[in-house]
C-alpha positions as CSV (number, residue, x, y, z in Angstrom):
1,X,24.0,18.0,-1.8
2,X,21.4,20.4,-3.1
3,X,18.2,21.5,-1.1
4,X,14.9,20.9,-2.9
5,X,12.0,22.4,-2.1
6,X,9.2,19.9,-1.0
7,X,5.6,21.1,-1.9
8,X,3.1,21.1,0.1
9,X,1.2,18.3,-1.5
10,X,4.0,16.5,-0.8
11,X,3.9,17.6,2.7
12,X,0.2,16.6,3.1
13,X,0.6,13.3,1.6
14,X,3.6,12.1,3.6
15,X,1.3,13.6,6.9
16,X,-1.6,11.3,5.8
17,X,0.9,8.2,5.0
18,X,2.4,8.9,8.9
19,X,-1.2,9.0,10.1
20,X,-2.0,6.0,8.3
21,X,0.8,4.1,9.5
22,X,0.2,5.3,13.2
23,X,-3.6,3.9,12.7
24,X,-1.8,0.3,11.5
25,X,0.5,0.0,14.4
26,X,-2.5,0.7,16.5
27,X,-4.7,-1.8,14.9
28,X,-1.8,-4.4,15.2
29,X,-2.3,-4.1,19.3
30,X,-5.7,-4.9,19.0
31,X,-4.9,-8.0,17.4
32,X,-2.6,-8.6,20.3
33,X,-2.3,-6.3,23.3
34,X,-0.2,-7.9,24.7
35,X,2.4,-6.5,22.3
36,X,4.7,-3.7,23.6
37,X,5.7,-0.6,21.4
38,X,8.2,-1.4,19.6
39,X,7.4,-4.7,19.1
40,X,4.2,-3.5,17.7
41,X,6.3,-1.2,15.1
42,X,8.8,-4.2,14.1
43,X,5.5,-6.0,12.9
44,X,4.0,-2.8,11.5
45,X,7.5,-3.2,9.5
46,X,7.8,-6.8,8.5
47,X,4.2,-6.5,7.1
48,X,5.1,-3.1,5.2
49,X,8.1,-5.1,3.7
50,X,5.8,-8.1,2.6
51,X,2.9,-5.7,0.8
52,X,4.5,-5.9,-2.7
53,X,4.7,-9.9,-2.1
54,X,0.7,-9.7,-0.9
55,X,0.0,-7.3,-3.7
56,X,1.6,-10.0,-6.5
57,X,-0.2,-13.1,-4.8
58,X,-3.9,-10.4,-5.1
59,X,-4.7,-9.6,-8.1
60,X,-7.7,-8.4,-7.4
61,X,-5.8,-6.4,-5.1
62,X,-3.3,-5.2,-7.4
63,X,-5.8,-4.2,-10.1
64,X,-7.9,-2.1,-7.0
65,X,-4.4,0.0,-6.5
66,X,-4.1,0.4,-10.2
67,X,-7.1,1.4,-10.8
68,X,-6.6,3.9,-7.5
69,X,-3.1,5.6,-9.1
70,X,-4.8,5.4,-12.9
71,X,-8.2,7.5,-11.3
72,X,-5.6,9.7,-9.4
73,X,-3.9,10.6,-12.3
74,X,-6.9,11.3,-14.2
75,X,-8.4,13.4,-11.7
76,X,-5.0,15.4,-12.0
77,X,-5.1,15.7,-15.7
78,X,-8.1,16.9,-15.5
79,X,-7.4,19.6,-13.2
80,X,-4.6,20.3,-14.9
81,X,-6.9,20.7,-18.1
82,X,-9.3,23.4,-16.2
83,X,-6.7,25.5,-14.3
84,X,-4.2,25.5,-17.6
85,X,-1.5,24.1,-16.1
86,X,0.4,22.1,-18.6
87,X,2.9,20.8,-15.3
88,X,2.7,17.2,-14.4
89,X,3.5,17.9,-10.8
């Protein structure tokens, strides 16, 4: 198995999706506080496993994330395009 090297965009993002998910387990114990830990985590799971089903039943949803990744991607060609980087990275 090789070592790659994980950038530090990669780093940052995968922070912010932690933080994110820490903020969603919190916010499931408001709905009910009664919840312990873990229990709050399996539920923070199950509802993780069921976004792609919520995403296809949305599609006003779905076209909000598109639209998200398509002006992400811009935004990186773009500075791409200013800092002549021909990478895709």
């Amino acid at each position: 198995m090789t070592k790659q090297r994980i950038s530090s965009k990669v780093v940052r993002a995968r922070s912010l999706a932690i933080y994110e998910l820490e903020e969603l387990i919190s916010y499931i114990r408001t709905i009910d506080p009664e919840l312990e830990p873990d229990q709050a985590i399996t539920l923070t799971a199950y509802i993780l496993d069921k976004l792609p089903e919520i995403f296809q039943e949305n599609p006003t949803l779905l076209d909000q994330i598109k639209d998200m990744a398509a002006n992400m991607k811009f935004k990186r060609s773009v500075h791409n395009m200013t800092n002549g980087n021909s990478n895709s990275n």
